[in-house]
Jmol script that loads the backbone (N, CA, C; Angstrom):
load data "model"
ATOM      1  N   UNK A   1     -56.284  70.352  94.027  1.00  0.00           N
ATOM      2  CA  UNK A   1     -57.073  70.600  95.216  1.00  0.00           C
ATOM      3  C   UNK A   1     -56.779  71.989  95.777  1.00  0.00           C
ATOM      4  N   UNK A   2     -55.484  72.375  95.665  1.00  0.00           N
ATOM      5  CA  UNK A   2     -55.263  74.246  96.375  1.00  0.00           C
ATOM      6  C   UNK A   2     -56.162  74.954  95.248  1.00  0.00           C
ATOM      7  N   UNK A   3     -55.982  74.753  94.194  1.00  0.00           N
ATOM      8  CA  UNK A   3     -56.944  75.460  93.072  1.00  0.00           C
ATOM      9  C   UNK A   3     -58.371  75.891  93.868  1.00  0.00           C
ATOM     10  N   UNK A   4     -58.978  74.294  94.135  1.00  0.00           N
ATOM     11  CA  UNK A   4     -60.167  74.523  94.637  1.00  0.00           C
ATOM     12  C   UNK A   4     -60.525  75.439  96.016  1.00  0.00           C
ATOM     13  N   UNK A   5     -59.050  75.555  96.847  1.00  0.00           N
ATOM     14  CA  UNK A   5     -59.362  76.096  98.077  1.00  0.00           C
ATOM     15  C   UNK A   5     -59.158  77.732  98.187  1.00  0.00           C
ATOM     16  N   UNK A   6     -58.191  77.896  96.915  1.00  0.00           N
ATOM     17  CA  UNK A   6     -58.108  79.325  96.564  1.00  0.00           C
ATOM     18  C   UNK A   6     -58.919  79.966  96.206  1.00  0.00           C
ATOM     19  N   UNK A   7     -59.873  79.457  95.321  1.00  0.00           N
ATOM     20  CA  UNK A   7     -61.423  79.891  94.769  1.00  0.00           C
ATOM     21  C   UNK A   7     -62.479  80.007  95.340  1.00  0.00           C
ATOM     22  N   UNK A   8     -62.451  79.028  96.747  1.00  0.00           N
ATOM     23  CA  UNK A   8     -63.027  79.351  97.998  1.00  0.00           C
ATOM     24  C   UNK A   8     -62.897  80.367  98.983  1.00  0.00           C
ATOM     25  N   UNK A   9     -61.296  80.278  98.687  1.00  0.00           N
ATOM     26  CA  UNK A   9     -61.167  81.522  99.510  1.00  0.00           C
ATOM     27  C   UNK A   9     -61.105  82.940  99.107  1.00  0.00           C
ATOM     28  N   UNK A  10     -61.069  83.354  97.746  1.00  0.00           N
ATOM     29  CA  UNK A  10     -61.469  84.366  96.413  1.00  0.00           C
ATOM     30  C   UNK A  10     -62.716  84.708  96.887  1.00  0.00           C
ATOM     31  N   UNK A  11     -63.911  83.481  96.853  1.00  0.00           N
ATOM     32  CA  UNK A  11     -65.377  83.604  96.864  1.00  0.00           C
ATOM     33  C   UNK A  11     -65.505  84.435  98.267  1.00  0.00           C
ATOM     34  N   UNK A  12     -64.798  83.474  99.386  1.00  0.00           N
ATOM     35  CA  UNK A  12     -65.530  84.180 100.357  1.00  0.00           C
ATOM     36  C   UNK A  12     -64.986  85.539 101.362  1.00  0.00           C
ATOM     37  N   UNK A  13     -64.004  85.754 100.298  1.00  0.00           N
ATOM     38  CA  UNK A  13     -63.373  87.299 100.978  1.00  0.00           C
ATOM     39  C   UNK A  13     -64.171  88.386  99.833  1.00  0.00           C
ATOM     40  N   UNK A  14     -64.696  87.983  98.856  1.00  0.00           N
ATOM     41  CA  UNK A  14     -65.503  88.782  97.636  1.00  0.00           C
ATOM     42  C   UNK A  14     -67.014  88.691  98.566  1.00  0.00           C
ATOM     43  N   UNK A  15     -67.223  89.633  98.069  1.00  0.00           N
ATOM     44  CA  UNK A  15     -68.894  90.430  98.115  1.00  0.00           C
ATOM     45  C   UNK A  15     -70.088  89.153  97.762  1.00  0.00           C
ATOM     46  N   UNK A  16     -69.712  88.292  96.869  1.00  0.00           N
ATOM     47  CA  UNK A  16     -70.477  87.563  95.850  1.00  0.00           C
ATOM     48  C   UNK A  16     -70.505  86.127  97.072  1.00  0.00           C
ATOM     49  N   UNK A  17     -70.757  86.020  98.048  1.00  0.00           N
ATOM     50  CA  UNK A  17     -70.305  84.987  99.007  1.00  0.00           C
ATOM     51  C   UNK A  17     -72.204  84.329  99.235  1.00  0.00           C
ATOM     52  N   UNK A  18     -73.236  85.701  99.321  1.00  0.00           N
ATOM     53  CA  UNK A  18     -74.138  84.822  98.937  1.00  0.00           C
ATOM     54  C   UNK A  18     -74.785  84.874  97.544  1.00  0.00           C
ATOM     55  N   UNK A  19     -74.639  85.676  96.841  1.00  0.00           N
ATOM     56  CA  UNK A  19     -74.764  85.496  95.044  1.00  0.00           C
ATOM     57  C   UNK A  19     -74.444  83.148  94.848  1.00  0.00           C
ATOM     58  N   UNK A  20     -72.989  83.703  95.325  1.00  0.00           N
ATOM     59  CA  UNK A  20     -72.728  81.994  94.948  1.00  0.00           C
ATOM     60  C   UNK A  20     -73.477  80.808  95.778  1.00  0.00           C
ATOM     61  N   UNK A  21     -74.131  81.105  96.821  1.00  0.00           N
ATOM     62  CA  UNK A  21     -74.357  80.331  97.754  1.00  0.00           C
ATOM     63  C   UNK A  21     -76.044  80.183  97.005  1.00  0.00           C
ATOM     64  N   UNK A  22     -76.618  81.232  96.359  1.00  0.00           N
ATOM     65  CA  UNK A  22     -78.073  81.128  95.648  1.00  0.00           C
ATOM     66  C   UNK A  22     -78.171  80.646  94.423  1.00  0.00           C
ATOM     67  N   UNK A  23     -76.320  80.797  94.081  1.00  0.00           N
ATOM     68  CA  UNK A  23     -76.731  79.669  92.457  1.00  0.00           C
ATOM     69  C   UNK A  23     -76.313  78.181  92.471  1.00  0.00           C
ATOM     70  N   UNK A  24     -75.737  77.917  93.858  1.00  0.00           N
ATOM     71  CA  UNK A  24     -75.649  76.331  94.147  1.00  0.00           C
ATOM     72  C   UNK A  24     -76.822  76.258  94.691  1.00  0.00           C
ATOM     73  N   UNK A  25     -77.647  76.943  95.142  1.00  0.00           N
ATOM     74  CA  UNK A  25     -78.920  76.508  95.441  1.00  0.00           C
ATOM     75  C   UNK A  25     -80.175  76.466  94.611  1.00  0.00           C
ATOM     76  N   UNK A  26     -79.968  76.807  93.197  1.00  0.00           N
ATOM     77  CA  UNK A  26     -80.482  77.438  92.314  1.00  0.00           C
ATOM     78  C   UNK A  26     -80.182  75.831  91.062  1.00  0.00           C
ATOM     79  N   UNK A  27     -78.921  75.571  91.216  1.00  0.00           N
ATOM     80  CA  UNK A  27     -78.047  74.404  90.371  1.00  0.00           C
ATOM     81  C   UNK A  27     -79.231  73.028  91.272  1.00  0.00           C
ATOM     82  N   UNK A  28     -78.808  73.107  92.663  1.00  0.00           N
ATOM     83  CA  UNK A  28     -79.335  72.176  93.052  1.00  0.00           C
ATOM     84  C   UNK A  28     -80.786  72.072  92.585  1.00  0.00           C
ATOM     85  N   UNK A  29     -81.764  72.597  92.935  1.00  0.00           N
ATOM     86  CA  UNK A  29     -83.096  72.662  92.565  1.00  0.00           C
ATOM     87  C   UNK A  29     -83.418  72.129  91.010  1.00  0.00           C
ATOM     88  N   UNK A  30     -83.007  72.525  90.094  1.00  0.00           N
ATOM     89  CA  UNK A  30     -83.075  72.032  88.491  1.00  0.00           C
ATOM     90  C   UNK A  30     -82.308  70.749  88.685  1.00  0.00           C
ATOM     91  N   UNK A  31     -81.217  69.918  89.548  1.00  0.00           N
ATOM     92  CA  UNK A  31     -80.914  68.846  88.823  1.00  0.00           C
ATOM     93  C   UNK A  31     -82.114  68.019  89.520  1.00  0.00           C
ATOM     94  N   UNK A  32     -82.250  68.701  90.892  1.00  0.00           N
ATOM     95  CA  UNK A  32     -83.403  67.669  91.821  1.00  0.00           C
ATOM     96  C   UNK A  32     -85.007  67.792  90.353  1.00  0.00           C
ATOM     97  N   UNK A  33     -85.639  68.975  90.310  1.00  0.00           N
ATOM     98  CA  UNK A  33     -86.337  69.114  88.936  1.00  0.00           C
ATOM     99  C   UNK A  33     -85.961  68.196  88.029  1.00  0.00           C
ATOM    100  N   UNK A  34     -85.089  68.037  87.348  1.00  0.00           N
ATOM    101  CA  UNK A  34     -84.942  67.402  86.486  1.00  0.00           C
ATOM    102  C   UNK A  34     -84.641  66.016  86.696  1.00  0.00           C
ATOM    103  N   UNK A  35     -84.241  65.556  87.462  1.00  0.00           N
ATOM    104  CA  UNK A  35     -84.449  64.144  87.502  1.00  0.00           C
ATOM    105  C   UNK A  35     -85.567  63.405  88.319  1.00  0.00           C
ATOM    106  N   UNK A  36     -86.521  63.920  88.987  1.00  0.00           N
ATOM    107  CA  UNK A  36     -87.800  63.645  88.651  1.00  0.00           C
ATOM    108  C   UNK A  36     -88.921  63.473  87.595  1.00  0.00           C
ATOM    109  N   UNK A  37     -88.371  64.906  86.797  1.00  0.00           N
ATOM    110  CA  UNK A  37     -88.964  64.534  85.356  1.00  0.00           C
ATOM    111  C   UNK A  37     -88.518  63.419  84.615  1.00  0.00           C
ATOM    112  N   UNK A  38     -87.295  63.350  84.585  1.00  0.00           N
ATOM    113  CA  UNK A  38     -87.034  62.571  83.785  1.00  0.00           C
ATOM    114  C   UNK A  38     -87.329  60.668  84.392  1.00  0.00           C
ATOM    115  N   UNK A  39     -87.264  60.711  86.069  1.00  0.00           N
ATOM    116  CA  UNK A  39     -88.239  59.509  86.118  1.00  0.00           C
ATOM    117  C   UNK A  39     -89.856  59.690  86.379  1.00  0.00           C
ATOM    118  N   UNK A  40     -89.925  60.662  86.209  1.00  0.00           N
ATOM    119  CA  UNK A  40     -91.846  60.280  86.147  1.00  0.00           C
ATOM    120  C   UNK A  40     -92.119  59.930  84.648  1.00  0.00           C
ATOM    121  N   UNK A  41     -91.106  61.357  83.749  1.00  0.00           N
ATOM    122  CA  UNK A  41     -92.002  61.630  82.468  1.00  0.00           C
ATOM    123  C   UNK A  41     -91.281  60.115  81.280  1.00  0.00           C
ATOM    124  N   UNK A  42     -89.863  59.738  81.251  1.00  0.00           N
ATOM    125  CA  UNK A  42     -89.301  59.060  80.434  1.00  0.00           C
ATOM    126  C   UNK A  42     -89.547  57.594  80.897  1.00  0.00           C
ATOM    127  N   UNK A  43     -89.083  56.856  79.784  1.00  0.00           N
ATOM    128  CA  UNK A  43     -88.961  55.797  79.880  1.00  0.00           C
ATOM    129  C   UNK A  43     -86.986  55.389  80.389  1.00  0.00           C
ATOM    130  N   UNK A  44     -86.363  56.196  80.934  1.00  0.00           N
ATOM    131  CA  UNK A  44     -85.326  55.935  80.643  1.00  0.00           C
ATOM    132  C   UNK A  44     -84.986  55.486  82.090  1.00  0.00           C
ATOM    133  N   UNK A  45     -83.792  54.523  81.976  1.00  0.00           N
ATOM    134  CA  UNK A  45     -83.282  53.754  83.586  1.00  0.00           C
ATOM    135  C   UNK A  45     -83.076  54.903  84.937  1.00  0.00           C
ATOM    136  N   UNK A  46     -82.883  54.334  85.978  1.00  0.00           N
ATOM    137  CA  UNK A  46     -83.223  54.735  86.993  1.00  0.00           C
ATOM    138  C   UNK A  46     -81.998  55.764  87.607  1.00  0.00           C
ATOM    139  N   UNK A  47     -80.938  55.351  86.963  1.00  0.00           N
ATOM    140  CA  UNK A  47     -79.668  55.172  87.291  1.00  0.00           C
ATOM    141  C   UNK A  47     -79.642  57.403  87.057  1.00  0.00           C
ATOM    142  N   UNK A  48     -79.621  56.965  85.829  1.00  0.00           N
ATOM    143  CA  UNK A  48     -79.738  58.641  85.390  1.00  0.00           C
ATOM    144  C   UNK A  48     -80.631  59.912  86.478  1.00  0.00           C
ATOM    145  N   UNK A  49     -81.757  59.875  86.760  1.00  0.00           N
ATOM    146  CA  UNK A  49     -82.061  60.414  87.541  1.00  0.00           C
ATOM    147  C   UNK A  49     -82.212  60.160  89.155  1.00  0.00           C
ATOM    148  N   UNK A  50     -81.560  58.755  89.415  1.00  0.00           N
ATOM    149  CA  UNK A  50     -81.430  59.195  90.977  1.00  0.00           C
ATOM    150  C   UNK A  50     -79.895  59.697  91.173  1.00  0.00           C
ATOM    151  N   UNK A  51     -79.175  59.563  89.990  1.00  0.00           N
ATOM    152  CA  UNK A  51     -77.715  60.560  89.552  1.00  0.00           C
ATOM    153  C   UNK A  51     -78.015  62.105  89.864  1.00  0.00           C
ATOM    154  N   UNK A  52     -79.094  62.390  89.326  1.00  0.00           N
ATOM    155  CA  UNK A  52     -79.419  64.007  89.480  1.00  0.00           C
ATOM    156  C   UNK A  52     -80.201  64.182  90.956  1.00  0.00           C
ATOM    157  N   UNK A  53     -81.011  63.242  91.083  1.00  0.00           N
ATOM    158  CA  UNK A  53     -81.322  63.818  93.001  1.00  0.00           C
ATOM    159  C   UNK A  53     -80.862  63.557  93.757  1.00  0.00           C
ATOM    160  N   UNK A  54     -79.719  62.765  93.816  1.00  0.00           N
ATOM    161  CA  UNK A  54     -78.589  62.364  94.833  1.00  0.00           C
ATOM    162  C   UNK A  54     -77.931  63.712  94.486  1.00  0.00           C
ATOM    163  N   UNK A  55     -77.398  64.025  93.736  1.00  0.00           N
ATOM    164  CA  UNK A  55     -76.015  65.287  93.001  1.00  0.00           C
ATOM    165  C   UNK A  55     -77.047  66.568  93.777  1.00  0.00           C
ATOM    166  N   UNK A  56     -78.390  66.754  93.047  1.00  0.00           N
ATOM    167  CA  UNK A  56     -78.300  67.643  93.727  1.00  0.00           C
ATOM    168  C   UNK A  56     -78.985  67.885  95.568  1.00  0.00           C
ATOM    169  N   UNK A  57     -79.370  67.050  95.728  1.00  0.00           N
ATOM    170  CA  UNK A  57     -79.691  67.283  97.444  1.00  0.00           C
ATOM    171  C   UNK A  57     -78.428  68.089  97.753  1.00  0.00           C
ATOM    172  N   UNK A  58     -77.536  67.611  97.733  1.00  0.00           N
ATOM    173  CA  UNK A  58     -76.369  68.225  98.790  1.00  0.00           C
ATOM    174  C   UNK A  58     -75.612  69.796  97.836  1.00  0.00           C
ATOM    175  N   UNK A  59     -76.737  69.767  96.714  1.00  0.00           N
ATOM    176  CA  UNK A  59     -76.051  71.165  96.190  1.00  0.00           C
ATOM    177  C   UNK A  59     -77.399  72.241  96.570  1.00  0.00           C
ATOM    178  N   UNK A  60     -78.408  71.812  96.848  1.00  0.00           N
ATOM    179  CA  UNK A  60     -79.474  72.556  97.337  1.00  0.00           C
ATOM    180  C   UNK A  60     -79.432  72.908  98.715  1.00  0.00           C
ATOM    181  N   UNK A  61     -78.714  71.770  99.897  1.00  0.00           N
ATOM    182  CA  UNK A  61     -79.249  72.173 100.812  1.00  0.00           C
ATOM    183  C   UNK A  61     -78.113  72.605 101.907  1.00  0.00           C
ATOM    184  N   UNK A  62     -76.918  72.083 101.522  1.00  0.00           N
ATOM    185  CA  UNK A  62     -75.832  72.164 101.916  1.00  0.00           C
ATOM    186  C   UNK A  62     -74.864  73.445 101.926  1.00  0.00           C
ATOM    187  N   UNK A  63     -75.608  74.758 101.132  1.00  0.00           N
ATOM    188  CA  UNK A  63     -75.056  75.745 100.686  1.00  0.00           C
ATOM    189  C   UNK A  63     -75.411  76.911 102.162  1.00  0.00           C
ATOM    190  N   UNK A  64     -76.471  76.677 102.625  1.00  0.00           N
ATOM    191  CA  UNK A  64     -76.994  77.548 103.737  1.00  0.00           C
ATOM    192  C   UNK A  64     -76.217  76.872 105.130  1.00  0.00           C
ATOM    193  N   UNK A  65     -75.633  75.847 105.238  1.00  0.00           N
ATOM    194  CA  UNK A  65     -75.027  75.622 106.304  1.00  0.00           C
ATOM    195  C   UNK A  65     -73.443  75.915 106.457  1.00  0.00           C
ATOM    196  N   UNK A  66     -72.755  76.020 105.215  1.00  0.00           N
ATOM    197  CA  UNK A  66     -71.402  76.180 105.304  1.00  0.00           C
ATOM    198  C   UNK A  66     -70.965  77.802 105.816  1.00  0.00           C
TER     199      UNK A  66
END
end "model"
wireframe off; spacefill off
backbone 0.3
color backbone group
């Protein structure tokens, strides 16, 4: 867990503070994309893509408030 808070704190004393904040928003958008496709277009269980629009809501929208 310090790993994770050091890399946070790397990110946000670096230049790249919104670079990173547009590719978690960027990550979010394709898993939300993609697991719509994959329940409109597949036949496959439900489980899998409300995995990807649950995962990413909070990586799409959550990046502009922190």
């Amino acid at each position: 867990m310090d790993e994770v808070l050091e890399l946070a704190d790397v990110v946000a004393d670096s230049e790249l503070e919104g670079l990173f904040v547009w590719l978690l928003r960027l990550v979010g958008l394709l898993a939300i994309l993609g697991g719509l496709g994959l329940w409109l277009l597949t036949d496959i269980t439900l489980v899998v893509p409300l995995a990807l629009l649950v995962g990413g809501s909070p990586c799409w929208s959550f990046p502009g408030y922190v």
